[in-house]
PyMOL CGO cylinders between C-alpha atoms (Angstrom):
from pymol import cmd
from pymol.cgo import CYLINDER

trace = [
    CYLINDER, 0.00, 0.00, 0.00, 1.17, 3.59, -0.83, 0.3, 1, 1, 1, 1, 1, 1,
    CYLINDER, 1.17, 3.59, -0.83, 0.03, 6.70, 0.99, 0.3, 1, 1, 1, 1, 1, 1,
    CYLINDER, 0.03, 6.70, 0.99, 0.46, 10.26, 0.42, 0.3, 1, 1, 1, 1, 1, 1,
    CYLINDER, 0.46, 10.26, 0.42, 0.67, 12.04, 4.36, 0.3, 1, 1, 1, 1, 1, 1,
    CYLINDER, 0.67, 12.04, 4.36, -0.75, 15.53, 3.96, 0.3, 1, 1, 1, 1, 1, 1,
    CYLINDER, -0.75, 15.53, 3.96, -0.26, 17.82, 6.73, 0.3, 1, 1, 1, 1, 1, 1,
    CYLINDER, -0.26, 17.82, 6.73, -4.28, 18.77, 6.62, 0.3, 1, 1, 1, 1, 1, 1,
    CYLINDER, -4.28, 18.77, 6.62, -5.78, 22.16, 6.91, 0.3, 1, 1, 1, 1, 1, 1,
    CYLINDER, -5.78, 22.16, 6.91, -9.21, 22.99, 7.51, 0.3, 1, 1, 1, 1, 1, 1,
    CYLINDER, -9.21, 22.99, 7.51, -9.29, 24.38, 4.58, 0.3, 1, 1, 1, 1, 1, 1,
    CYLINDER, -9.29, 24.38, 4.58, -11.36, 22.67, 2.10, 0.3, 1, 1, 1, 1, 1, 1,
    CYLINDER, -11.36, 22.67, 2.10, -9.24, 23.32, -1.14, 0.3, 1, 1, 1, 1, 1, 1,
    CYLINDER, -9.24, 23.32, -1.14, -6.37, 22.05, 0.60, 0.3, 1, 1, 1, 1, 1, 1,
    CYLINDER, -6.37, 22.05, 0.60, -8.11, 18.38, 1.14, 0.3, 1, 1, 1, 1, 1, 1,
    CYLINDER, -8.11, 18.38, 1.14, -9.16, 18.57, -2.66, 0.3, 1, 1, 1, 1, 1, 1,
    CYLINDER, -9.16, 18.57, -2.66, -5.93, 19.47, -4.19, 0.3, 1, 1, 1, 1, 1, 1,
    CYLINDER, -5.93, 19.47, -4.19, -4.15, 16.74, -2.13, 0.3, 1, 1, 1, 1, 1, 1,
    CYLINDER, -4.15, 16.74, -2.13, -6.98, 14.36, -3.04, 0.3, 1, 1, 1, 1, 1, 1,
    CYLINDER, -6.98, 14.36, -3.04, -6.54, 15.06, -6.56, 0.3, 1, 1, 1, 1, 1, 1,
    CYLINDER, -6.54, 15.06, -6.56, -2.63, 14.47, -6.37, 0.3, 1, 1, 1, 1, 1, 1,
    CYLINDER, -2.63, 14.47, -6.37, -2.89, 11.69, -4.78, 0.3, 1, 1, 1, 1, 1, 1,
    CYLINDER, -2.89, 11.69, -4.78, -5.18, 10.10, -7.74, 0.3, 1, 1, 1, 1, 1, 1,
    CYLINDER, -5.18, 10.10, -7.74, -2.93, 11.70, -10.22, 0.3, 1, 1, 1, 1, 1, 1,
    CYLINDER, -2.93, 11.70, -10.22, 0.13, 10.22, -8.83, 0.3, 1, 1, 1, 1, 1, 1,
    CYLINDER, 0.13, 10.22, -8.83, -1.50, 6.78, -8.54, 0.3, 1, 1, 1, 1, 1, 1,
    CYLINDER, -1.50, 6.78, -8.54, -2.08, 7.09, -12.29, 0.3, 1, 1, 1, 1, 1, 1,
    CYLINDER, -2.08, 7.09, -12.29, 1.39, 7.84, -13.24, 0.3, 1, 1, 1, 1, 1, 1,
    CYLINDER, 1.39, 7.84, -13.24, 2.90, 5.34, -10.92, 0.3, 1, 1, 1, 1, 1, 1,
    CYLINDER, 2.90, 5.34, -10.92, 0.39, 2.43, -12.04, 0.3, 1, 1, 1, 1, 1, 1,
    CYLINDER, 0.39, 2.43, -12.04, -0.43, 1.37, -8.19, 0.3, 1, 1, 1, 1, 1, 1,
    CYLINDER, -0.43, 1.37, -8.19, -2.98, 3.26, -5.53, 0.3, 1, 1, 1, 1, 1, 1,
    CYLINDER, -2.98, 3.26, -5.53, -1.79, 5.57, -3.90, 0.3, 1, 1, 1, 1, 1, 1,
    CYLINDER, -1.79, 5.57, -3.90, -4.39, 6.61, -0.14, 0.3, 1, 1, 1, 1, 1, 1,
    CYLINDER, -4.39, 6.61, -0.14, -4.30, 10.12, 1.22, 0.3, 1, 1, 1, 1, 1, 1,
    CYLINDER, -4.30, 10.12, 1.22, -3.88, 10.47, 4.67, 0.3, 1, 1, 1, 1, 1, 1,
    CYLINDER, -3.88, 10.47, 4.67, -2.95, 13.46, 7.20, 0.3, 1, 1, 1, 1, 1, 1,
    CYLINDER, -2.95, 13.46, 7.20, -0.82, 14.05, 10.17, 0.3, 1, 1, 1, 1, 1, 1,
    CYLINDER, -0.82, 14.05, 10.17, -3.46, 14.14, 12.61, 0.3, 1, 1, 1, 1, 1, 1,
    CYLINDER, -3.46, 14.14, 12.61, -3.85, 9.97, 12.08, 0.3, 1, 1, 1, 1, 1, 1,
    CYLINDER, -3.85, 9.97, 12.08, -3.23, 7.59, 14.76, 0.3, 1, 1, 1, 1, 1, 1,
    CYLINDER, -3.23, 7.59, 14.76, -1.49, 5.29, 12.80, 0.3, 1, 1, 1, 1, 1, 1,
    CYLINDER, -1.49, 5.29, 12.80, -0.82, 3.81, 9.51, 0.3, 1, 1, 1, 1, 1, 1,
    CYLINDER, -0.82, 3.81, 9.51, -1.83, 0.37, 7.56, 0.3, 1, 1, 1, 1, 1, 1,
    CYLINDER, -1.83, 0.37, 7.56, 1.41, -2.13, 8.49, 0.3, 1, 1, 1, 1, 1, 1,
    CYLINDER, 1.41, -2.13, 8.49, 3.10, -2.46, 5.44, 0.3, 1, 1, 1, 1, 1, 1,
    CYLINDER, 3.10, -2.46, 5.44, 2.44, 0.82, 3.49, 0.3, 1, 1, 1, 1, 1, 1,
    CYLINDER, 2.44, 0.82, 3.49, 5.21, 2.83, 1.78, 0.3, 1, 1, 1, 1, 1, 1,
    CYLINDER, 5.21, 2.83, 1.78, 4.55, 6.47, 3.29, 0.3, 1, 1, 1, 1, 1, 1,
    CYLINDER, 4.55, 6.47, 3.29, 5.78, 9.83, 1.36, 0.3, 1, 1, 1, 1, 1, 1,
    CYLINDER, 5.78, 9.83, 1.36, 5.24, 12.19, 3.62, 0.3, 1, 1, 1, 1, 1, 1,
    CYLINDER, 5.24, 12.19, 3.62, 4.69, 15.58, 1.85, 0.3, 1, 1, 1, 1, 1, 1,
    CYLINDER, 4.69, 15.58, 1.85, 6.74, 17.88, 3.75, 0.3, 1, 1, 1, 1, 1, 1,
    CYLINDER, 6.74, 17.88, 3.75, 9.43, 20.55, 2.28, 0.3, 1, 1, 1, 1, 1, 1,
    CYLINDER, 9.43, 20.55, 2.28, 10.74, 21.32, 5.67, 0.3, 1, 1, 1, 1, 1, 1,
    CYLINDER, 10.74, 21.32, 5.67, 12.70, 19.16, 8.42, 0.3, 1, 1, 1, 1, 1, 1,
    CYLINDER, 12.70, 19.16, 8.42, 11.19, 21.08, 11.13, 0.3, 1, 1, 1, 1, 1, 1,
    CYLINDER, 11.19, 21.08, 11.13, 8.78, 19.93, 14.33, 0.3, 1, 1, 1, 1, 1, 1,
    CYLINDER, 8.78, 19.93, 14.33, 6.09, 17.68, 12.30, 0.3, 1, 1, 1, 1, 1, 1,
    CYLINDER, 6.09, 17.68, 12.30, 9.34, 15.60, 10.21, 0.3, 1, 1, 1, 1, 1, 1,
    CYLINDER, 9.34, 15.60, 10.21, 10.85, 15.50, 13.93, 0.3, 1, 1, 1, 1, 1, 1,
    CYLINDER, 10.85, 15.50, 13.93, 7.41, 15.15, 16.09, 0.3, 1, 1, 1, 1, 1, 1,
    CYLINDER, 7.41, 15.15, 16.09, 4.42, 13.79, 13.93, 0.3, 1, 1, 1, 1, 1, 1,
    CYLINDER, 4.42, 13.79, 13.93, 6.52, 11.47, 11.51, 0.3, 1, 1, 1, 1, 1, 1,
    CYLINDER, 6.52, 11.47, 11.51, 8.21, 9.86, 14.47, 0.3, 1, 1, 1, 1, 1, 1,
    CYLINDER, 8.21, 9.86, 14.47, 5.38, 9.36, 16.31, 0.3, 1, 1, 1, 1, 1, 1,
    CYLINDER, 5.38, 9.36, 16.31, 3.88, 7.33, 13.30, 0.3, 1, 1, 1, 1, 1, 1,
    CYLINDER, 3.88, 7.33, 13.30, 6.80, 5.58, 12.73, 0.3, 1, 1, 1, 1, 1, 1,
    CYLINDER, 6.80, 5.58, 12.73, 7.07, 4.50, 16.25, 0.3, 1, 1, 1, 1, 1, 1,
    CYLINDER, 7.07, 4.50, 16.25, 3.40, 3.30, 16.13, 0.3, 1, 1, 1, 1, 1, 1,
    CYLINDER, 3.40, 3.30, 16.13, 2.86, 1.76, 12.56, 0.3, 1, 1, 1, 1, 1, 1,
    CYLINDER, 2.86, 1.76, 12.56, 4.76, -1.31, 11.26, 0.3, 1, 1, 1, 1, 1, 1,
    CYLINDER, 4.76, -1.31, 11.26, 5.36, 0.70, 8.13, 0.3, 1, 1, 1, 1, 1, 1,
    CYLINDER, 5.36, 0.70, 8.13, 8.18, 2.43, 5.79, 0.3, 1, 1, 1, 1, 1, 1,
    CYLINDER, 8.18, 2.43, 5.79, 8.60, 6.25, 6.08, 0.3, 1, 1, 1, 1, 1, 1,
    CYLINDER, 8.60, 6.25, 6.08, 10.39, 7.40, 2.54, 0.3, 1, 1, 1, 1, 1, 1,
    CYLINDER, 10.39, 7.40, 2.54, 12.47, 10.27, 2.66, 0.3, 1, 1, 1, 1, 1, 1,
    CYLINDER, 12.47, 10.27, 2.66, 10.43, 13.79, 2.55, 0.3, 1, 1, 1, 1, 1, 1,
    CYLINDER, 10.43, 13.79, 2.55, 10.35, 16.10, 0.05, 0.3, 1, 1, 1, 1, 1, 1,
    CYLINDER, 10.35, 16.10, 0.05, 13.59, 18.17, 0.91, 0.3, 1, 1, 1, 1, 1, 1,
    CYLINDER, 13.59, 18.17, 0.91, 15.38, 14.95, 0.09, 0.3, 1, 1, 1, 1, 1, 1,
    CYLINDER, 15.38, 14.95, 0.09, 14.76, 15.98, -3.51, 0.3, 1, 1, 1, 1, 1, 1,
    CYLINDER, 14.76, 15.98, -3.51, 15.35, 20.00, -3.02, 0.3, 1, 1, 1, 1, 1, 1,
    CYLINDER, 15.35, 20.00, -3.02, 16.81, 20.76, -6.19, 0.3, 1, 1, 1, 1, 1, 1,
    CYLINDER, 16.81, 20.76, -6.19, 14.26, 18.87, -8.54, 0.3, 1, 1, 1, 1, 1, 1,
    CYLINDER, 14.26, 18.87, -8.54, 11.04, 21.40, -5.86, 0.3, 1, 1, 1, 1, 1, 1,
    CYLINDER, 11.04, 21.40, -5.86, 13.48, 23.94, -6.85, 0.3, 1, 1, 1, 1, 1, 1,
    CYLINDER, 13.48, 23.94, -6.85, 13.63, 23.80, -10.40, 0.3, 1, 1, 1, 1, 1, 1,
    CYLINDER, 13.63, 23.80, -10.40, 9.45, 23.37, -10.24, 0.3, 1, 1, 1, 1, 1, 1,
    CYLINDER, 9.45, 23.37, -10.24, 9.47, 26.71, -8.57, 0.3, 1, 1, 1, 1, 1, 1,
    CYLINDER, 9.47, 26.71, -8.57, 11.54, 28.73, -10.89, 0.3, 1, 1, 1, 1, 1, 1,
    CYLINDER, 11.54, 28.73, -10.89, 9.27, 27.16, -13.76, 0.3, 1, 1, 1, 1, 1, 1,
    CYLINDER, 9.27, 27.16, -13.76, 5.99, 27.99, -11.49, 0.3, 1, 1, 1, 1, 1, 1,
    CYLINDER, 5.99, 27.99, -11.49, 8.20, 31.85, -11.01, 0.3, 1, 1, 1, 1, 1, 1,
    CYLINDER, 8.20, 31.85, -11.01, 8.76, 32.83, -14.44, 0.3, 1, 1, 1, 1, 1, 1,
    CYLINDER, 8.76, 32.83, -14.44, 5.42, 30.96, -15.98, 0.3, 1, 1, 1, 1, 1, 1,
    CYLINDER, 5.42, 30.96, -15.98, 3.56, 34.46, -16.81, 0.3, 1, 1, 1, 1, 1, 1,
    CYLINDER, 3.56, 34.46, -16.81, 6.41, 36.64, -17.66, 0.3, 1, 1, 1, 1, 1, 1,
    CYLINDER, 6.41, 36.64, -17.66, 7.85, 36.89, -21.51, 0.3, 1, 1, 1, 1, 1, 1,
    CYLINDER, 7.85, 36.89, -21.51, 11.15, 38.07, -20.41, 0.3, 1, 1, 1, 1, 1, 1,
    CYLINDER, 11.15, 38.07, -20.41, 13.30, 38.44, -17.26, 0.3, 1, 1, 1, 1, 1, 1,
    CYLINDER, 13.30, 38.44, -17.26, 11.81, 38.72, -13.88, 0.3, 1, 1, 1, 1, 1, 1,
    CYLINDER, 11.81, 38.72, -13.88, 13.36, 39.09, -10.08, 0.3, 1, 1, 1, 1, 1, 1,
    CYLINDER, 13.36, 39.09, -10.08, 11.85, 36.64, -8.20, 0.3, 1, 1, 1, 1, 1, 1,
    CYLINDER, 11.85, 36.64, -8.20, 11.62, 36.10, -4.04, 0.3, 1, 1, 1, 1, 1, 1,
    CYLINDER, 11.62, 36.10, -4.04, 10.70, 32.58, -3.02, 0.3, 1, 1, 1, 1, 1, 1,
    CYLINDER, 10.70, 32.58, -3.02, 8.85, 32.56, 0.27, 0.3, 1, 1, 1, 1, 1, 1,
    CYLINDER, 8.85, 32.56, 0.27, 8.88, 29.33, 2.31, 0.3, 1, 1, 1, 1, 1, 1,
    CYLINDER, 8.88, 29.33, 2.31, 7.09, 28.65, 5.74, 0.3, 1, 1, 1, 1, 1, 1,
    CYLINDER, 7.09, 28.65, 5.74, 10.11, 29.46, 8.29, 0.3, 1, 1, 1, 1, 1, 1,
    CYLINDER, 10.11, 29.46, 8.29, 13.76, 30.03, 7.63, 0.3, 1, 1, 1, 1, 1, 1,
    CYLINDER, 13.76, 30.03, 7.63, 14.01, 26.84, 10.51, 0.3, 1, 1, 1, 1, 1, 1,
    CYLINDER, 14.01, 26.84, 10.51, 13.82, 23.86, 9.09, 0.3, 1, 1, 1, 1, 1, 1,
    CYLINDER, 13.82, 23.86, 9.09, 13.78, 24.84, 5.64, 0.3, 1, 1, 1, 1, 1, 1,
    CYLINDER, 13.78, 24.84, 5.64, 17.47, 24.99, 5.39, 0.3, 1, 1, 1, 1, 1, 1,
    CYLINDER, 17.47, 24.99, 5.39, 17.73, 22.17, 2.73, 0.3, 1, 1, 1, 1, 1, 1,
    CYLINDER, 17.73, 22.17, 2.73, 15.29, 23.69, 0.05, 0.3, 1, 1, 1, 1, 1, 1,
    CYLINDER, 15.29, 23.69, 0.05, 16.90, 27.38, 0.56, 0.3, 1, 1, 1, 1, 1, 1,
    CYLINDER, 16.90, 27.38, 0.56, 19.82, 26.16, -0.37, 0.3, 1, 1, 1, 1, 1, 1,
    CYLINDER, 19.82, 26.16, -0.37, 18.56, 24.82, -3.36, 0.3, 1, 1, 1, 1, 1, 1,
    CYLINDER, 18.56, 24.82, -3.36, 16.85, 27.72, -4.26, 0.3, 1, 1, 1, 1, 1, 1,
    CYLINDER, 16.85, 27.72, -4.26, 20.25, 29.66, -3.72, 0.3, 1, 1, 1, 1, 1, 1,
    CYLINDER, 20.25, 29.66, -3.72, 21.10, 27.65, -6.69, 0.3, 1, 1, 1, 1, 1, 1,
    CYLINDER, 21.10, 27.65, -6.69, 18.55, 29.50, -9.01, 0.3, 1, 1, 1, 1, 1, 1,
    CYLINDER, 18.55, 29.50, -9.01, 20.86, 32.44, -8.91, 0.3, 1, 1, 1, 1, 1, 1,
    CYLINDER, 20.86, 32.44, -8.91, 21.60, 31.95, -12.59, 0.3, 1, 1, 1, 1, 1, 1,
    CYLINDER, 21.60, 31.95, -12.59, 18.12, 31.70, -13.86, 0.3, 1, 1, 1, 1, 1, 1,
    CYLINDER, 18.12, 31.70, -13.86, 17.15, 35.09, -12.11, 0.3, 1, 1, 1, 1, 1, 1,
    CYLINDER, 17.15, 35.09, -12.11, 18.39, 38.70, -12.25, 0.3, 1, 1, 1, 1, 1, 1,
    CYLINDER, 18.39, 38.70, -12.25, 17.87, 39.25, -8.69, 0.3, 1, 1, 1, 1, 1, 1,
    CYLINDER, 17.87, 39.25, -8.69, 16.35, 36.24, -6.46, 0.3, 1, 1, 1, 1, 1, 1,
    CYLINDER, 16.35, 36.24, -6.46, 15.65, 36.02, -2.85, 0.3, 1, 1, 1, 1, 1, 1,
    CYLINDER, 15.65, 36.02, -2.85, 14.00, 34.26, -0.02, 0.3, 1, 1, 1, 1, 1, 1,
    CYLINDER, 14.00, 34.26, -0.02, 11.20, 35.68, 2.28, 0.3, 1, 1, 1, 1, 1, 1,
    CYLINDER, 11.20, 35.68, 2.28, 9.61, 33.73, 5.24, 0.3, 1, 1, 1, 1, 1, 1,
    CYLINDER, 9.61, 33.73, 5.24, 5.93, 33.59, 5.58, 0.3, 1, 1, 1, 1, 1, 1,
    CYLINDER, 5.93, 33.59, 5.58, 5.10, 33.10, 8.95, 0.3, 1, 1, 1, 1, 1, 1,
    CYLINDER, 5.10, 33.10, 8.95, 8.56, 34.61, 10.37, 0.3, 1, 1, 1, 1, 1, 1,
    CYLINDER, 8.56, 34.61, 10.37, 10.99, 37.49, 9.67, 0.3, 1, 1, 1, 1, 1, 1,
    CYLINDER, 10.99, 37.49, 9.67, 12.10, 39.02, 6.99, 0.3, 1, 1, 1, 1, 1, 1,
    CYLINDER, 12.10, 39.02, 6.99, 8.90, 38.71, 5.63, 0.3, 1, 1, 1, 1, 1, 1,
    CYLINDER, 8.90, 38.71, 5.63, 7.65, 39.22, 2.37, 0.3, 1, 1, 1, 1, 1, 1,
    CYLINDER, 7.65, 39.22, 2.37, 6.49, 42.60, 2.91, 0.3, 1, 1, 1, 1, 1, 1,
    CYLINDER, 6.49, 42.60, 2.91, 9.56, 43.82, 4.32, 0.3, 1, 1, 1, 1, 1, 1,
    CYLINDER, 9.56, 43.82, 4.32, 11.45, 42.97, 1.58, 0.3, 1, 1, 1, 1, 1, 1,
    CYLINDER, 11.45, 42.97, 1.58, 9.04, 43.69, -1.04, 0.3, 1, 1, 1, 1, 1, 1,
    CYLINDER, 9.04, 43.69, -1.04, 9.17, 47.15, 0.38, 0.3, 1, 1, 1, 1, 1, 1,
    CYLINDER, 9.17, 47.15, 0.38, 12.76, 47.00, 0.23, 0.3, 1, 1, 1, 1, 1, 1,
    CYLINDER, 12.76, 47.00, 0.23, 13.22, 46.34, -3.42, 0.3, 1, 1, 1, 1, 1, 1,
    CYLINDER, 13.22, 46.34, -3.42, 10.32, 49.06, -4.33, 0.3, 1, 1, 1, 1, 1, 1,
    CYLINDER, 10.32, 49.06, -4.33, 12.89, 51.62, -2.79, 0.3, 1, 1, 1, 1, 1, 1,
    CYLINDER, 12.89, 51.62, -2.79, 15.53, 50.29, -5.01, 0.3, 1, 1, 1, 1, 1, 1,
    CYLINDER, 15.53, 50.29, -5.01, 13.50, 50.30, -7.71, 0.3, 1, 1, 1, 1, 1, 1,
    CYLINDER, 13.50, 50.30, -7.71, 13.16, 46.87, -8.33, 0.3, 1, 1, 1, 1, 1, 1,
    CYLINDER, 13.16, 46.87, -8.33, 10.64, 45.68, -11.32, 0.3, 1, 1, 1, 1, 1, 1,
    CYLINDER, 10.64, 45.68, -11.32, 9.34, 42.60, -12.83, 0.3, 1, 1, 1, 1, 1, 1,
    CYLINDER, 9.34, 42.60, -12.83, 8.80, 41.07, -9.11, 0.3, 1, 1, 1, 1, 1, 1,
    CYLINDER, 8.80, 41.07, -9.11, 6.98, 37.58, -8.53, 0.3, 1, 1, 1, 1, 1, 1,
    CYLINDER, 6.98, 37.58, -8.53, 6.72, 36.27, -5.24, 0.3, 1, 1, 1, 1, 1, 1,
    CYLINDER, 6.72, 36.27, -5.24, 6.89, 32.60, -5.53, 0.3, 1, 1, 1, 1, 1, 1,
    CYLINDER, 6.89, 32.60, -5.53, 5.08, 30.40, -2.80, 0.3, 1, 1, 1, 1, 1, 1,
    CYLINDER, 5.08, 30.40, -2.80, 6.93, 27.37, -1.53, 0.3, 1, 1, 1, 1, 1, 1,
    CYLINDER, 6.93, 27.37, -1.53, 3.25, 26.11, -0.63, 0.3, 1, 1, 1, 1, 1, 1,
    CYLINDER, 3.25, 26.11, -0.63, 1.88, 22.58, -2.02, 0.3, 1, 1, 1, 1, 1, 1,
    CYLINDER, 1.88, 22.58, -2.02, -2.00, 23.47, -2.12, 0.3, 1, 1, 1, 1, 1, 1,
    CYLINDER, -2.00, 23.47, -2.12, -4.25, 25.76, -2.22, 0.3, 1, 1, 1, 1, 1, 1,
    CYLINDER, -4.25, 25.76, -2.22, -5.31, 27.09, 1.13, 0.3, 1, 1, 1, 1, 1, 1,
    CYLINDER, -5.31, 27.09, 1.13, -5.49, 29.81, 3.83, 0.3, 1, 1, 1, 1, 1, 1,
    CYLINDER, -5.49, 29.81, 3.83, -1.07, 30.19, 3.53, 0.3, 1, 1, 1, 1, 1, 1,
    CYLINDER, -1.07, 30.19, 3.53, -1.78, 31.19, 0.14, 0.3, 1, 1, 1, 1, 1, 1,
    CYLINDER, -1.78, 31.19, 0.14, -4.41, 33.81, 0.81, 0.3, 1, 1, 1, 1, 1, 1,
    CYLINDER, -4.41, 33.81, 0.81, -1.74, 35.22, 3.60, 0.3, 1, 1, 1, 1, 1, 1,
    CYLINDER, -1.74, 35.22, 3.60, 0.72, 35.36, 1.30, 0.3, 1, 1, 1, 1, 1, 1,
    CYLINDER, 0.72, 35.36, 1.30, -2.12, 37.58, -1.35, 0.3, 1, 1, 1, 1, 1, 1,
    CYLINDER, -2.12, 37.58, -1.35, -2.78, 40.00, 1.43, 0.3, 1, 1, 1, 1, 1, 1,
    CYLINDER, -2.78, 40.00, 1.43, 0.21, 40.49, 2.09, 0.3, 1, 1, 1, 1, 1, 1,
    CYLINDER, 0.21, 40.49, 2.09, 1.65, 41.43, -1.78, 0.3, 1, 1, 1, 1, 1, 1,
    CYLINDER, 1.65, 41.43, -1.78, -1.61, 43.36, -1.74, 0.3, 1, 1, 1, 1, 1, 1,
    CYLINDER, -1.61, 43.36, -1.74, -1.33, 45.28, 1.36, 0.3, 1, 1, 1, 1, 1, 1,
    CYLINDER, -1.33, 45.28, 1.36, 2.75, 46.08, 0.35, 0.3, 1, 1, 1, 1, 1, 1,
    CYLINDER, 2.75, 46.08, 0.35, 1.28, 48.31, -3.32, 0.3, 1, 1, 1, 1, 1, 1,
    CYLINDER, 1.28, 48.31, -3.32, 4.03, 46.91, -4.79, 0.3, 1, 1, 1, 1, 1, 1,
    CYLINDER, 4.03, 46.91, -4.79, 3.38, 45.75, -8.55, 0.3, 1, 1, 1, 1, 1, 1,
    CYLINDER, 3.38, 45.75, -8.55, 4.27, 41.85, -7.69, 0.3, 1, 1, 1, 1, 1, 1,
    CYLINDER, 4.27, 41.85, -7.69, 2.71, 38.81, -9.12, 0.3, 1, 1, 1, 1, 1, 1,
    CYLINDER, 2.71, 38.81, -9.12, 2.02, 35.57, -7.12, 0.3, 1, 1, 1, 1, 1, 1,
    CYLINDER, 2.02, 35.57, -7.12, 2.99, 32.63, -8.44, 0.3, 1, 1, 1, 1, 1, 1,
    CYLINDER, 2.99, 32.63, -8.44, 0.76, 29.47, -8.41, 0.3, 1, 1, 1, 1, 1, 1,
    CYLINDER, 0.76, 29.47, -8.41, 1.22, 26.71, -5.71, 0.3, 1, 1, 1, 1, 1, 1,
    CYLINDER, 1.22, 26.71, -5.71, 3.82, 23.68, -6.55, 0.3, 1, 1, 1, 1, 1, 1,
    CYLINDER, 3.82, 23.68, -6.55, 1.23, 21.40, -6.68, 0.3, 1, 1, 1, 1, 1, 1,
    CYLINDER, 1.23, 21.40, -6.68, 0.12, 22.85, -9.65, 0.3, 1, 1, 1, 1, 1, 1,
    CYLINDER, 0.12, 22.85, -9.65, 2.93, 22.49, -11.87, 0.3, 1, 1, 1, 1, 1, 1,
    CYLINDER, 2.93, 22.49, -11.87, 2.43, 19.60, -14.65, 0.3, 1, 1, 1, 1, 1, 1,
    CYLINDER, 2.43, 19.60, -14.65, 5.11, 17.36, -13.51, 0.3, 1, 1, 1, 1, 1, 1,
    CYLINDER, 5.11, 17.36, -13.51, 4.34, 17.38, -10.11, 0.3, 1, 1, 1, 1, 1, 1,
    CYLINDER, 4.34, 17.38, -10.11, 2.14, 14.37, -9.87, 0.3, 1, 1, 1, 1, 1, 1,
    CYLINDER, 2.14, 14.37, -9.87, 4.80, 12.59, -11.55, 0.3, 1, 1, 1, 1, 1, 1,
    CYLINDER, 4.80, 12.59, -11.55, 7.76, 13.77, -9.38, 0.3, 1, 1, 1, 1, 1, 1,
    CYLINDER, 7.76, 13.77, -9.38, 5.29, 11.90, -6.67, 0.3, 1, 1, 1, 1, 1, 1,
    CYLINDER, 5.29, 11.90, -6.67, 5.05, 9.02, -8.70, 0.3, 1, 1, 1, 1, 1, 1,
    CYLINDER, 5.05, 9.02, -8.70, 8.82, 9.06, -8.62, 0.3, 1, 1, 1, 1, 1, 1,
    CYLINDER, 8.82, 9.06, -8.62, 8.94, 9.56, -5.24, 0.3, 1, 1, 1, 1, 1, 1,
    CYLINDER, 8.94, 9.56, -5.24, 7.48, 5.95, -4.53, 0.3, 1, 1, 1, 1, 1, 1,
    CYLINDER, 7.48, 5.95, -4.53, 9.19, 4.35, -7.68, 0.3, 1, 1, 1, 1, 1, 1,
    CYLINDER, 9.19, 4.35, -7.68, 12.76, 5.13, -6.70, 0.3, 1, 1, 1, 1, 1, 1,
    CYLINDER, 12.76, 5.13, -6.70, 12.14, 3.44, -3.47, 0.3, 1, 1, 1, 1, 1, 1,
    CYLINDER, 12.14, 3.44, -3.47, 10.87, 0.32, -4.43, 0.3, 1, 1, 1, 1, 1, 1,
]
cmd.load_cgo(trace, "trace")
């Protein structure tokens, strides 16, 4: 048995967007794939387990070990384990609506425990003008430096989510590009770049 783990929101596009991954993944990888959340008391004994985290920080430490310790199944590595390949779906996600060059700030959850997709974002120097990284729910934020690079007369600005769905993150992260009156885009969540169901897919191949 495969299952997706989904941190959960109570936000109801959240649950359909990971819903539909799941049963887009399952289609690229040939097998079922089940969608469960953190909040479970356990898992089936036996089932592969990708948990869909881009961070290493209290629920990879907290909730995934407590799982682990109480189902007889396989945790596969996270998401950060495969930084560079959430990386290069970001910069795609970034520079989707633009026709030429754009200066892009990437804005994950925390600076904590995000360590090992910051660096690979770090790594998108080449593919940007000017590129930088923003916490959402920590400081700097994205509207301090939003406000930074209107004084320096920065253009062509998308703030890219590191988000996976849909949800009440992503409406934070609107307000606050709205609130800043800066002329910034927002790019789309990860989950909705094409290849994303089958980086999933890939996810549970490679670990067969």
């Amino acid at each position: 048995m495969n299952i997706l783990l989904a941190h959960g929101s109570s936000d109801s596009r959240h649950a359909a967007e990971a819903q539909a991954l799941a049963d887009k993944a399952a289609k690229q990888l040939g097998e079922a794939i089940e969608l469960r959340y953190l909040d479970t008391v356990a898992l089936p004994a036996g089932a592969r387990v990708l948990p869909l985290l881009l961070g290493e920080g209290w629920h990879a430490r907290n909730d995934i070990a407590r799982l682990a310790a109480a189902s007889d199944c396989t945790i596969l590595p996270s998401l950060s384990d495969r930084a560079t390949s959430i990386a290069g779906m970001a910069a795609d996600l970034a520079t989707a609506d633009f026709s030429g060059e754009v200066n892009a700030i990437f804005a994950v959850y925390h600076f904590r425990g995000f360590e090992t997709v910051m660096a690979a974002l770090h790594e998108l120097k080449n593919r940007f003008p000017r590129i930088s990284l923003a916490a959402m729910y920590s400081s700097p934020d994205v509207g301090e430096l939003l406000a930074v690079w209107k004084s320096e007369g920065v253009k062509n600005m998308v703030v890219q989510p590191m988000a996976l769905f849909e949800g009440r993150t992503m409406e934070k992260l609107r307000r606050t590009v709205a609130e800043s009156e800066v002329d910034a885009e927002v790019g789309k969540r990860l989950s909705a770049h094409a290849d994303f169901p089958a980086f999933i897919a890939d996810c549970f191949r490679e670990a067969a």
